[in-house]
Each structure stands twice: as structure tokens, then as C-alpha cells.
VMD Tcl script that builds the backbone (N, CA, C; Angstrom):
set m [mol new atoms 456]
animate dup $m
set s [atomselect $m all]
$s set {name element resname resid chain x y z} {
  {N N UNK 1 A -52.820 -1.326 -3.264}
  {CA C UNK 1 A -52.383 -2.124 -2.144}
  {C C UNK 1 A -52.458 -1.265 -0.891}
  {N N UNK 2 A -53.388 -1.831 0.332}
  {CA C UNK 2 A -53.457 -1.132 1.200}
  {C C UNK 2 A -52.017 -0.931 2.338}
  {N N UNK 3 A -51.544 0.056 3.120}
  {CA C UNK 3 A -50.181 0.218 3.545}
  {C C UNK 3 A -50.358 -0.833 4.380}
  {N N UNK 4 A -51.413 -1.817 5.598}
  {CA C UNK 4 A -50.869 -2.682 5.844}
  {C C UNK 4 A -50.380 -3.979 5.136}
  {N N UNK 5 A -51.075 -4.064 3.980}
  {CA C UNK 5 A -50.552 -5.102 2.993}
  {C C UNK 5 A -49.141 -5.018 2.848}
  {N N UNK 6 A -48.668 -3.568 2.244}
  {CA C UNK 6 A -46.855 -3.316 2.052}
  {C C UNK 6 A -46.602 -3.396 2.967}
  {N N UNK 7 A -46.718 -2.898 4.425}
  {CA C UNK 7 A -45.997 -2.985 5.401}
  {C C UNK 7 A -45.797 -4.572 5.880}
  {N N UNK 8 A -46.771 -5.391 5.736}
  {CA C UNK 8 A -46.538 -6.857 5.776}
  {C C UNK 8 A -45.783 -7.590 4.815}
  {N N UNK 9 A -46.266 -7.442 3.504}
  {CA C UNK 9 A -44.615 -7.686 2.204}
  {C C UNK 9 A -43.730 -7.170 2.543}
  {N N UNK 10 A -43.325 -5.965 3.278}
  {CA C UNK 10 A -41.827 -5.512 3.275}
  {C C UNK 10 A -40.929 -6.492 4.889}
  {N N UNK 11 A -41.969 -6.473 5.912}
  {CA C UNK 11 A -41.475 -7.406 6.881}
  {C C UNK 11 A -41.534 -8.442 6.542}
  {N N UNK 12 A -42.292 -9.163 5.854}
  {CA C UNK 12 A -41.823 -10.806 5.612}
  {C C UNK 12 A -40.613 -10.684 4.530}
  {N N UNK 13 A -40.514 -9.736 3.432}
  {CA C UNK 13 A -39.160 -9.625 2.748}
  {C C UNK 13 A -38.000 -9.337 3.342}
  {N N UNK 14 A -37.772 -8.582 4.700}
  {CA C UNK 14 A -37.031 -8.323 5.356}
  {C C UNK 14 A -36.731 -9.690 6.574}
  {N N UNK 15 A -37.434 -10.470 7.003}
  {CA C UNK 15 A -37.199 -11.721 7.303}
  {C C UNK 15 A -36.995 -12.241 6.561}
  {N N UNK 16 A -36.976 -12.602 5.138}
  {CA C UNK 16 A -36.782 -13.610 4.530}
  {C C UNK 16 A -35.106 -13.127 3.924}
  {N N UNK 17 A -34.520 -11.667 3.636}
  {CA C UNK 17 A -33.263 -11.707 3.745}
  {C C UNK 17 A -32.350 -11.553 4.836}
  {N N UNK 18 A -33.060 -11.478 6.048}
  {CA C UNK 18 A -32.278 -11.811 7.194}
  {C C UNK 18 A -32.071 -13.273 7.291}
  {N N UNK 19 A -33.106 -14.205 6.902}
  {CA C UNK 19 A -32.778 -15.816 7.081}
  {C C UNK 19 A -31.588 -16.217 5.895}
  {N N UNK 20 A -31.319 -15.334 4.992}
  {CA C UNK 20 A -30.849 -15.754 4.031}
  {C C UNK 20 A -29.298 -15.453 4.184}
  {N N UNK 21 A -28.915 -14.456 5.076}
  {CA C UNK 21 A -27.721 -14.096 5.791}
  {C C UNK 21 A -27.482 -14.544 6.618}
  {N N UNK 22 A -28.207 -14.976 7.300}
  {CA C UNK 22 A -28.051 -16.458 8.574}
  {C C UNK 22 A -27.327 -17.381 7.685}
  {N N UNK 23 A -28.203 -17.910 6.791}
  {CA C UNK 23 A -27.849 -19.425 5.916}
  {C C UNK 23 A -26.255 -19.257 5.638}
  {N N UNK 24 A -25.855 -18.020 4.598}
  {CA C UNK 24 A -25.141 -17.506 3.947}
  {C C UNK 24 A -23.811 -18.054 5.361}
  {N N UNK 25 A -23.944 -17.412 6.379}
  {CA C UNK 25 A -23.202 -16.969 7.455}
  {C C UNK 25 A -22.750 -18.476 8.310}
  {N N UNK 26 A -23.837 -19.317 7.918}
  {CA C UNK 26 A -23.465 -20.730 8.761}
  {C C UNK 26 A -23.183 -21.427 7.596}
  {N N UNK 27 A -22.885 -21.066 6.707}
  {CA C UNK 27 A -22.521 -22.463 5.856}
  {C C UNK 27 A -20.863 -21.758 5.479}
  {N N UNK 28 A -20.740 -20.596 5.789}
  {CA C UNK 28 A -18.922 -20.109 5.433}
  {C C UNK 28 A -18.106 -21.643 6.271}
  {N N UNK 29 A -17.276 -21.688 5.016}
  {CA C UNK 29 A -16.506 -22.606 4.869}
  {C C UNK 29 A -14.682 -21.859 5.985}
  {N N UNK 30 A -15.232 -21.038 6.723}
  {CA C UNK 30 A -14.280 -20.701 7.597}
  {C C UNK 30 A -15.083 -20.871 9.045}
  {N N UNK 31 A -13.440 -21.389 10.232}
  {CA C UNK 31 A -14.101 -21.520 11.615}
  {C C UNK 31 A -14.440 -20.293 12.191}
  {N N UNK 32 A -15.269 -20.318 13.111}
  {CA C UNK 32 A -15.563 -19.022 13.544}
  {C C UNK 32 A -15.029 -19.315 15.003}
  {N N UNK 33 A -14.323 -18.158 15.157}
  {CA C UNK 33 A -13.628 -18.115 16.634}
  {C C UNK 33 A -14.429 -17.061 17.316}
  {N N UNK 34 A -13.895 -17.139 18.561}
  {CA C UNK 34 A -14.539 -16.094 19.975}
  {C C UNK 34 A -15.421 -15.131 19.136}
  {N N UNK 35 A -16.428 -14.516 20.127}
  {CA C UNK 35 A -17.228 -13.555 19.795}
  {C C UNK 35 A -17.865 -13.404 18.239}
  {N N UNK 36 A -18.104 -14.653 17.561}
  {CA C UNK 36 A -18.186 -14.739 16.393}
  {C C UNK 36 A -17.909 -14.600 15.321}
  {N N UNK 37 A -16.502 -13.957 15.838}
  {CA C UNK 37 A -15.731 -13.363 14.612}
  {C C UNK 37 A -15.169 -14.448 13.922}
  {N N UNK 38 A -14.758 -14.281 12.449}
  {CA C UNK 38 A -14.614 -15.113 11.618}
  {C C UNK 38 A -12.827 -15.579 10.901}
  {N N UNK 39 A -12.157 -16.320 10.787}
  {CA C UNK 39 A -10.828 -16.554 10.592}
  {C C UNK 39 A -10.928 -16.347 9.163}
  {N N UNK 40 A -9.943 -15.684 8.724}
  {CA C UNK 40 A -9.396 -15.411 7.192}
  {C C UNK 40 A -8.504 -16.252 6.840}
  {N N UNK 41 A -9.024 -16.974 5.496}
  {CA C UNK 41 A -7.743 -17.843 5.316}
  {C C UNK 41 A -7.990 -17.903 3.922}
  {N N UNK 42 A -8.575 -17.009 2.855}
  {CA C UNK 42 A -8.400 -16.967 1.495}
  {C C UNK 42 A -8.606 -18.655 0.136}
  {N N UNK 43 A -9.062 -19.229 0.564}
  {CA C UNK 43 A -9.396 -20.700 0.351}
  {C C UNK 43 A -9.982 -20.150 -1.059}
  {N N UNK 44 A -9.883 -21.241 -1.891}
  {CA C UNK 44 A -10.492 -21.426 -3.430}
  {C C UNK 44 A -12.035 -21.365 -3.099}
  {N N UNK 45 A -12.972 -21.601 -2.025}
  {CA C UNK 45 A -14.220 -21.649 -2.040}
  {C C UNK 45 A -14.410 -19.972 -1.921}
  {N N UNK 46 A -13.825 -19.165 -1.624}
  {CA C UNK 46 A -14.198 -17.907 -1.053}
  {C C UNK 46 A -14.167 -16.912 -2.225}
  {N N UNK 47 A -15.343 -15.940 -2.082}
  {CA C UNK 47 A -15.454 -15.255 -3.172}
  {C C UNK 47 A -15.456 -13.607 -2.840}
  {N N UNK 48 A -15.025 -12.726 -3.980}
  {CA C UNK 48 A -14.802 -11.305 -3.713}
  {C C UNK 48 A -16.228 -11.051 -2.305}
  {N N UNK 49 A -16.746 -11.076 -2.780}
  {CA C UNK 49 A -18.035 -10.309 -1.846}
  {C C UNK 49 A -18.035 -11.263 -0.346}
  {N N UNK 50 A -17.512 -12.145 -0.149}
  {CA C UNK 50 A -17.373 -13.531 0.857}
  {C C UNK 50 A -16.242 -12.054 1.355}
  {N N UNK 51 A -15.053 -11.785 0.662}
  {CA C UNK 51 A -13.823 -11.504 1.845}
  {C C UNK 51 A -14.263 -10.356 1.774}
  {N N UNK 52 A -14.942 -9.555 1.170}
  {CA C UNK 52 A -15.004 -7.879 2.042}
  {C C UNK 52 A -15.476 -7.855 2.712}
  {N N UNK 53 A -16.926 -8.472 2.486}
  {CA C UNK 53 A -17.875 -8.941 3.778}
  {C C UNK 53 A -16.992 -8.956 5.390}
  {N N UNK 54 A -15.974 -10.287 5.142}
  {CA C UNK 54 A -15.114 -10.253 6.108}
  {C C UNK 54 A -14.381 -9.345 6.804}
  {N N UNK 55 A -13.959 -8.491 5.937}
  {CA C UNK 55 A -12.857 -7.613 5.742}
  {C C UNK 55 A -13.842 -6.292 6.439}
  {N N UNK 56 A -14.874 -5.866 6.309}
  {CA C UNK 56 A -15.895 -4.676 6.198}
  {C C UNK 56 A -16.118 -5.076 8.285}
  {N N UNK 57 A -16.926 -6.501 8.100}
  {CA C UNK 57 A -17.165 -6.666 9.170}
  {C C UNK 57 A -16.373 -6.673 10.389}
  {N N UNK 58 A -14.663 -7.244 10.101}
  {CA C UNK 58 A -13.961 -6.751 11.026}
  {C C UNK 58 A -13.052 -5.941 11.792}
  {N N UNK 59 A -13.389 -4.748 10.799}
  {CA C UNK 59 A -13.350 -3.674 10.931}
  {C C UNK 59 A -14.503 -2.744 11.508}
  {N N UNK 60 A -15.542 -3.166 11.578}
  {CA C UNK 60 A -16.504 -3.017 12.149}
  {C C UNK 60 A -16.645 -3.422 13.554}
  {N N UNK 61 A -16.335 -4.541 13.941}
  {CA C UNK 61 A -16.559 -4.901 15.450}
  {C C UNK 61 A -15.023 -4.588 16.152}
  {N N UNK 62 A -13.862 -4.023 15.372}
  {CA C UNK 62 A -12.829 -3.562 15.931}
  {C C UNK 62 A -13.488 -2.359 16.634}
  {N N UNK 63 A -13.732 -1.440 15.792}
  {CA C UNK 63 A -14.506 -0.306 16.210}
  {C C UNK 63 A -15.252 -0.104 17.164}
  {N N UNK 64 A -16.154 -0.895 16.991}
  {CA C UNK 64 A -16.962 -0.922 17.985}
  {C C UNK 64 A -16.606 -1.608 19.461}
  {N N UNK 65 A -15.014 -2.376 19.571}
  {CA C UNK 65 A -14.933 -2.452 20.635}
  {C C UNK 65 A -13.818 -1.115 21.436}
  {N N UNK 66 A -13.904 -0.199 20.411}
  {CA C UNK 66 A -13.141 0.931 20.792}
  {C C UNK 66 A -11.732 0.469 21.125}
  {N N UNK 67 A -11.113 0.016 19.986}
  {CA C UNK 67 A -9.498 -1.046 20.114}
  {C C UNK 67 A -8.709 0.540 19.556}
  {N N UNK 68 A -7.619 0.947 20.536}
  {CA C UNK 68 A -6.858 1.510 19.772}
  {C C UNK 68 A -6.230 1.045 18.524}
  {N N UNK 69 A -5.944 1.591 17.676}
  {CA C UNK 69 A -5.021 1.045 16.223}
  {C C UNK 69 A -4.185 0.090 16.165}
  {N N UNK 70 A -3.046 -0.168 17.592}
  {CA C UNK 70 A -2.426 -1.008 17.539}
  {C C UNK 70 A -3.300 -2.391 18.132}
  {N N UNK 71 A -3.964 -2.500 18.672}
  {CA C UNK 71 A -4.946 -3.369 19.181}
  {C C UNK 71 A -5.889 -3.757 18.160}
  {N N UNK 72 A -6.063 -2.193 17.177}
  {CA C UNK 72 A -7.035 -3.281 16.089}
  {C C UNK 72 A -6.104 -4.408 15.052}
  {N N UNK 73 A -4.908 -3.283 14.859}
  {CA C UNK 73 A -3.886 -4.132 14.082}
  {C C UNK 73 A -3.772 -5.942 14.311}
  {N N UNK 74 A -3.041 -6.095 15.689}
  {CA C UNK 74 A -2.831 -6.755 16.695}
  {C C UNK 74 A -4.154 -8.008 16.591}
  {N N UNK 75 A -5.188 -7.548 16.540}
  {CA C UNK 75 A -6.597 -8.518 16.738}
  {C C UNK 75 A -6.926 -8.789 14.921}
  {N N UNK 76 A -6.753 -7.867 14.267}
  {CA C UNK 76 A -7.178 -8.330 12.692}
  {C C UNK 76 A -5.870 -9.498 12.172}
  {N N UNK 77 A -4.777 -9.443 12.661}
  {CA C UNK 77 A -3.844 -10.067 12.095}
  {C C UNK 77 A -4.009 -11.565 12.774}
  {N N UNK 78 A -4.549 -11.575 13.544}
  {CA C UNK 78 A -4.901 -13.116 15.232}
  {C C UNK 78 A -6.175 -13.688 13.596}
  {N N UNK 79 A -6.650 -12.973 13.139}
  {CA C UNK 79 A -7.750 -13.844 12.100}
  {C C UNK 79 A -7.132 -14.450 11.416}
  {N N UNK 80 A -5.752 -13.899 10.624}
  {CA C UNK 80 A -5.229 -14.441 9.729}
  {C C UNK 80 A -4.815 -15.988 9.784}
  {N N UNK 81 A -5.444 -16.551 8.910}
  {CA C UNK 81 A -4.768 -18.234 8.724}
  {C C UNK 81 A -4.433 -18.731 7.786}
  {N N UNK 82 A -3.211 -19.358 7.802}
  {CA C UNK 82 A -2.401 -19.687 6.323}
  {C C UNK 82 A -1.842 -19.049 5.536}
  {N N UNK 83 A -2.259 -19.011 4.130}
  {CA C UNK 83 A -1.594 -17.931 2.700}
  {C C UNK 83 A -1.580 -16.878 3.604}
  {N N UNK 84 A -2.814 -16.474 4.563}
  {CA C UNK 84 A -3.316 -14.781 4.667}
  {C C UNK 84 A -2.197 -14.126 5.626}
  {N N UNK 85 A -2.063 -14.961 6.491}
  {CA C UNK 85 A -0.974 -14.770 7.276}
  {C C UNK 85 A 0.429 -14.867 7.097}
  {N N UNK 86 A 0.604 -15.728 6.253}
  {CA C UNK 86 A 1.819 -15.620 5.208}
  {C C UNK 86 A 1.846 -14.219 4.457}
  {N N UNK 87 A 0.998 -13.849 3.847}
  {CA C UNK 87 A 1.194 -12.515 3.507}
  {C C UNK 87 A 1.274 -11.671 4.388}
  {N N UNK 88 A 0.606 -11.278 5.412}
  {CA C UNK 88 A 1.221 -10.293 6.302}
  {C C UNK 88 A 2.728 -10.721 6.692}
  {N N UNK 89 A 3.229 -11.741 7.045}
  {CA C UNK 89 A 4.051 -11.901 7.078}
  {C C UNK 89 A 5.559 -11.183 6.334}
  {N N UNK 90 A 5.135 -11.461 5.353}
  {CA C UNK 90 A 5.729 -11.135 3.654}
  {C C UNK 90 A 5.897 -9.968 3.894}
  {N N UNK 91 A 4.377 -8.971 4.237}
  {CA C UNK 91 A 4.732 -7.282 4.156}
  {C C UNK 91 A 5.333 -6.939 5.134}
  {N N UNK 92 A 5.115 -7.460 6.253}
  {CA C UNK 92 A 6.263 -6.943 7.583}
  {C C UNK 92 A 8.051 -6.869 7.418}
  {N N UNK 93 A 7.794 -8.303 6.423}
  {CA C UNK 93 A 9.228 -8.084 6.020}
  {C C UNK 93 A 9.768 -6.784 5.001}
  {N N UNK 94 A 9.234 -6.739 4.244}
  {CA C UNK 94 A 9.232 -5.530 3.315}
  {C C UNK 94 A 9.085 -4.129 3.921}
  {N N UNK 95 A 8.028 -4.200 4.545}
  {CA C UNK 95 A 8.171 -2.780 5.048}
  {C C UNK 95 A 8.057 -3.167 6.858}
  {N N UNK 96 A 9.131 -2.276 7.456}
  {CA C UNK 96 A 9.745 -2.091 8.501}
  {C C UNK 96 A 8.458 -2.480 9.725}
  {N N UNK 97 A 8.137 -2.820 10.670}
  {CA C UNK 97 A 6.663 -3.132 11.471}
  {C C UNK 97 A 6.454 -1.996 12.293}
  {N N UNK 98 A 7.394 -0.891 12.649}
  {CA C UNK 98 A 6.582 0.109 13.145}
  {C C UNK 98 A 5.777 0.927 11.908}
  {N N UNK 99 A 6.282 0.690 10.679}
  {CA C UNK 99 A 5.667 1.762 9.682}
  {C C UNK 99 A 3.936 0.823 9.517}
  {N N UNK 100 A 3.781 -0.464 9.739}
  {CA C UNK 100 A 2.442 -0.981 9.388}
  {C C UNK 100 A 1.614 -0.695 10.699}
  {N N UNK 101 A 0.654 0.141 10.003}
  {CA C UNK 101 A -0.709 0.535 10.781}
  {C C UNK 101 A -1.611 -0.422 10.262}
  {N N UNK 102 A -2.701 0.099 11.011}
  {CA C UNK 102 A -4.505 -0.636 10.238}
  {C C UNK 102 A -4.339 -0.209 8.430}
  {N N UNK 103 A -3.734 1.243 8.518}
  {CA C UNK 103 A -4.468 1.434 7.268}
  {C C UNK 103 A -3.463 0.612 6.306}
  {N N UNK 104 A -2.375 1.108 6.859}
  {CA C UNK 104 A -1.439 -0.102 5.827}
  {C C UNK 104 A -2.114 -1.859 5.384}
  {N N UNK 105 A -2.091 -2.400 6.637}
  {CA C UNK 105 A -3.280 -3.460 6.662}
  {C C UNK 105 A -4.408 -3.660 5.748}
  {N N UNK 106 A -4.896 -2.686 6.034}
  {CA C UNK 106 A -6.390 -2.618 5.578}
  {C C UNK 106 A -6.362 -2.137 3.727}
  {N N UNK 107 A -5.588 -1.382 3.276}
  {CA C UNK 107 A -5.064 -1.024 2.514}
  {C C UNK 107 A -4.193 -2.607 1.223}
  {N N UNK 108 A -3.501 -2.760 1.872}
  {CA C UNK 108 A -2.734 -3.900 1.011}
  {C C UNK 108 A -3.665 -5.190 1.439}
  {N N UNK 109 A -5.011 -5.315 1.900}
  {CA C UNK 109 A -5.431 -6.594 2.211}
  {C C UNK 109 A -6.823 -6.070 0.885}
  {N N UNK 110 A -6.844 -5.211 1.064}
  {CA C UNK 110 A -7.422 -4.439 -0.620}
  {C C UNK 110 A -7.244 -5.442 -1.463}
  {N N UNK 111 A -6.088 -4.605 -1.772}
  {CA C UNK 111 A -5.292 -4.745 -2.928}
  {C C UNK 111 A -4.938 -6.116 -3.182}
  {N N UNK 112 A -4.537 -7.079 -2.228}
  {CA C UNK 112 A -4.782 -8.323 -2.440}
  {C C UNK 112 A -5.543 -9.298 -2.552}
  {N N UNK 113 A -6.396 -9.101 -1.969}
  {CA C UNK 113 A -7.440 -9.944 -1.971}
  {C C UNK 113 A -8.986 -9.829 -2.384}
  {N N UNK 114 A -9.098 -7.994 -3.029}
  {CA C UNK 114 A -10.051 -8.036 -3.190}
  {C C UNK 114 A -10.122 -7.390 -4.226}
  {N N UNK 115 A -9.944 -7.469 -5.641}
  {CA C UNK 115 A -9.383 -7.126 -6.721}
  {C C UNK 115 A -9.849 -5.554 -7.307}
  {N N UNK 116 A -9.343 -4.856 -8.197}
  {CA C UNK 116 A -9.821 -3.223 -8.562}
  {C C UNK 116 A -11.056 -4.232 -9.748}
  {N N UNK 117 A -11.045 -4.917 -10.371}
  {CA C UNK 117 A -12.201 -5.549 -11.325}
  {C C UNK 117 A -13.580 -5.899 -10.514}
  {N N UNK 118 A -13.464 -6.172 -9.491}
  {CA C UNK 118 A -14.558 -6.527 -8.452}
  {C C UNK 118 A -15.085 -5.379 -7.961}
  {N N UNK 119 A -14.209 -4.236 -7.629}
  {CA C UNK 119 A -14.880 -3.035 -7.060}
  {C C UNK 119 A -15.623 -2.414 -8.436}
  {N N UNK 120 A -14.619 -1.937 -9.196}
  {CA C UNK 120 A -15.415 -1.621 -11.013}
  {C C UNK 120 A -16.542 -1.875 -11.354}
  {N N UNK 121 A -16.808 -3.543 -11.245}
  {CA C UNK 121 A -17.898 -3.934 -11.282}
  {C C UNK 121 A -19.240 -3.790 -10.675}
  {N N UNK 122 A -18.815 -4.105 -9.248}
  {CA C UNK 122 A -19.676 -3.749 -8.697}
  {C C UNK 122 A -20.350 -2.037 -8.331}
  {N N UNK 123 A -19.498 -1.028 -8.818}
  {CA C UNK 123 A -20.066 0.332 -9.213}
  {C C UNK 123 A -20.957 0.272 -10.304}
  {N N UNK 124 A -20.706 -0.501 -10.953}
  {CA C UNK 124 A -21.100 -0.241 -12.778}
  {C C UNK 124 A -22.719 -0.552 -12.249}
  {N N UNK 125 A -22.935 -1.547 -11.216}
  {CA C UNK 125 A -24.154 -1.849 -10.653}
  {C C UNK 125 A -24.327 -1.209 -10.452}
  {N N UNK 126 A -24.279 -0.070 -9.490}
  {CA C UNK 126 A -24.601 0.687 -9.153}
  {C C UNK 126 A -25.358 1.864 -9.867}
  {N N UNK 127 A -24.486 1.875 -10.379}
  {CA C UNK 127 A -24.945 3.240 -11.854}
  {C C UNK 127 A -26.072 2.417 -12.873}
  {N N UNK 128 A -26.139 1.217 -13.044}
  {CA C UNK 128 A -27.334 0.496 -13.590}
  {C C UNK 128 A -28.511 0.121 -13.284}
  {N N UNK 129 A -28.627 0.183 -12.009}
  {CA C UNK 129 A -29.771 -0.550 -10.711}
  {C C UNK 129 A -30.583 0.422 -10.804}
  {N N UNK 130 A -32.201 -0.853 -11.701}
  {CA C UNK 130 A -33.234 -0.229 -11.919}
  {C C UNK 130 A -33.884 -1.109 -11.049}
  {N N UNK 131 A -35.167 -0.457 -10.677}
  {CA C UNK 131 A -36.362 -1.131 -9.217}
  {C C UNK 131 A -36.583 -2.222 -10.279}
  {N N UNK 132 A -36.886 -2.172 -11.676}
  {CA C UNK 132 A -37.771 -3.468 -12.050}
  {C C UNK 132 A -38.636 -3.929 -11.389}
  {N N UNK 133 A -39.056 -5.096 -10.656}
  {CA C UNK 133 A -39.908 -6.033 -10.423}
  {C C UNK 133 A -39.305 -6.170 -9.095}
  {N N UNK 134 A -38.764 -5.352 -8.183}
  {CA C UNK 134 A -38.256 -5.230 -6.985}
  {C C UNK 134 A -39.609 -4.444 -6.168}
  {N N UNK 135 A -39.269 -5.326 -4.928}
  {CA C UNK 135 A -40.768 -4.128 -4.121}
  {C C UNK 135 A -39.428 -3.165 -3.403}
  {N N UNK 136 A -40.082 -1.922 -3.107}
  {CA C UNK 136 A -39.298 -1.070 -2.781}
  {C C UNK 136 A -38.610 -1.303 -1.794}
  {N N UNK 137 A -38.562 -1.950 -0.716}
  {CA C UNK 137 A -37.519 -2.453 0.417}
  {C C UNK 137 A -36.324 -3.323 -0.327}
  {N N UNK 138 A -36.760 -4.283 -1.458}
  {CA C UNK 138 A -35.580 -4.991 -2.053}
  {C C UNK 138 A -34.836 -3.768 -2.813}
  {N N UNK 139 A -35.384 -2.874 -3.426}
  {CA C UNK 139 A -34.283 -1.808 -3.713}
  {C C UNK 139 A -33.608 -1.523 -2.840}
  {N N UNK 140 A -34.552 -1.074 -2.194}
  {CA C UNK 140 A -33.395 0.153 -1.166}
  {C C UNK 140 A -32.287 -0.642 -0.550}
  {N N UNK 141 A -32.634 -2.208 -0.495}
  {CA C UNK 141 A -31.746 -2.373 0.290}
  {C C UNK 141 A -30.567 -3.057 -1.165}
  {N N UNK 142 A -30.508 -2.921 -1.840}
  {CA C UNK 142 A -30.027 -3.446 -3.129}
  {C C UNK 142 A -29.325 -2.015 -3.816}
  {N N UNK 143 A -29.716 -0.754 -3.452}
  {CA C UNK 143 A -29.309 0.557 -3.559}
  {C C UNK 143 A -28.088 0.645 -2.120}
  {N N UNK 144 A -28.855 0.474 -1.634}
  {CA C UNK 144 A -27.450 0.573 -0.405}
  {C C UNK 144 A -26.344 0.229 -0.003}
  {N N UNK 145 A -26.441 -1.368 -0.724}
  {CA C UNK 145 A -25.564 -2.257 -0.552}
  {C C UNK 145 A -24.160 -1.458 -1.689}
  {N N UNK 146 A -24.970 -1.388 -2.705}
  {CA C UNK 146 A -24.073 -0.833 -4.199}
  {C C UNK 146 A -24.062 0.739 -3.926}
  {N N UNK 147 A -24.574 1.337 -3.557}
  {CA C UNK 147 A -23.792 2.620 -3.357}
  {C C UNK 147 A -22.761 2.967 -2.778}
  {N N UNK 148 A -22.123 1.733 -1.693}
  {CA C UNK 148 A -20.500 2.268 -1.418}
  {C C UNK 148 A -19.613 2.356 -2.497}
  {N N UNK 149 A -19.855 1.598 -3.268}
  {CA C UNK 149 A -19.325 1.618 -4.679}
  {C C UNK 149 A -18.873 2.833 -4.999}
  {N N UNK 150 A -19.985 3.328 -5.369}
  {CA C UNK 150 A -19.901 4.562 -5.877}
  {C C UNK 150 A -18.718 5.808 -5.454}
  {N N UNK 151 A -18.717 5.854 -3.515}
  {CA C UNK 151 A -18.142 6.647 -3.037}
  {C C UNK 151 A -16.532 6.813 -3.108}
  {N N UNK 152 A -16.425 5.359 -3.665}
  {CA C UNK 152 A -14.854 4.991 -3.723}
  {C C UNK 152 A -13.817 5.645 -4.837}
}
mol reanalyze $m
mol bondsrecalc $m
mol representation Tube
mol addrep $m
């Protein structure tokens, strides 16, 4: 296969899982508020990889808007809707509200919502993930995804 041939399979494979994260992204069964960010509200349609996604990403554009801690706190908890917010709720009561940071947050929204069997699992991928019948861009990007796994 000549390299512009791969280099043309790997960009149309790379458009074709960018359209597929579009799809993925407009059909979430949550509203999306300001700046595209997305409301948490833990619903029976939503699945482990649905809320880290969430969870990964808004922690990500906290960052990137350079929010001090209490501001990221402050803006991740404004997502919360319903049960989700009921649970923060719950932990504020339990533990005192100057002691809850992000990581506290970020930490018990873990542990709740995104189970130790789901992370397990998805390592075990990790440590299993053979190229098979993958062209090398679907690895790598199928290696990347599952190697946070690993680091945990």
C-alpha cells in the first residue's frame, strides 16, 4: 500500500470517528447548557463511559478556563441536576463545606458514579488490546483511549 493510500485510509478513518463523536454527543439524552457544557443528572439511559466522559471533560474545560479551585468547585456543582445534586448535597452535609475541594468532588463523584468494576475492566482492555484487523490509526487511537487505565 502506497503511503498516500494510508495516509488517505487513516484521514477518512479519522473523519469517520470524529462524525461518530458528533452523533454520540448530539443524541446525549442530557441538556446542554452555556458554552456547551453538559448537565449531570445520572438518568437510567447513561452509561459508565457516558459519565466519565462527562466527568473527564469537565474538568477539562474548568482548566482550561484557568478557574481557581473554588470556582472550579462552584461551576462543576451549577452541572449538577437532580439525584446528582442531591448527592452533593448529602456530602456537604456530612462533611463540613470548607473541608470539600475539587478533589473531594472529583474524588467521591468517582466513587459514585463511576464504579471500581468499570475502571478494572476497562484496564483488563488494556492489557489485552491486540491491532487484529485494526489499521494502525484505529489502534493507536483505541491504545490511548485504554491506557489511562492502566496509570490508575
Amino acid at each position: 500500500m502506497s503511503s498516500n493510500q494510508a495516509r488517505a485510509e487513516s484521514e477518512e478513518a479519522k473523519s469517520t470517528a470524529q462524525a461518530s463523536v458528533q452523533r454520540a454527543a448530539s443524541s446525549s439524552s442530557r441538556r446542554p447548557v452555556s458554552e456547551g457544557r453538559e448537565e449531570f443528572r445520572a438518568i437510567a439511559e447513561d452509561d459508565l463511559e457516558r459519565t466519565e466522559f462527562w466527568s473527564e471533560n469537565t474538568i477539562r474545560a474548568l482548566d482550561e478556563l484557568s478557574c481557581t479551585p473554588v470556582e472550579c468547585l462552584k461551576c462543576a456543582i451549577s452541572l449538577l441536576k437532580e439525584t446528582t445534586y442531591q448527592w452533593w448535597n448529602t456530602l456537604i452535609f456530612v462533611v463540613p463545606r470548607e473541608k470539600c475541594y475539587m478533589g473531594v468532588f472529583q474524588t467521591g463523584f468517582r466513587k459514585k458514579y463511576i464504579n471500581q468494576r468499570f475502571l478494572d475492566q476497562k484496564k483488563k482492555e488494556f492489557l489485552v488490546l491486540k491491532q487484529e484487523n485494526m489499521i494502525v490509526f484505529e489502534y493507536e487511537q483505541e491504545f490511548v483511549q485504554l491506557s489511562k487505565y492502566a496509570r490508575e
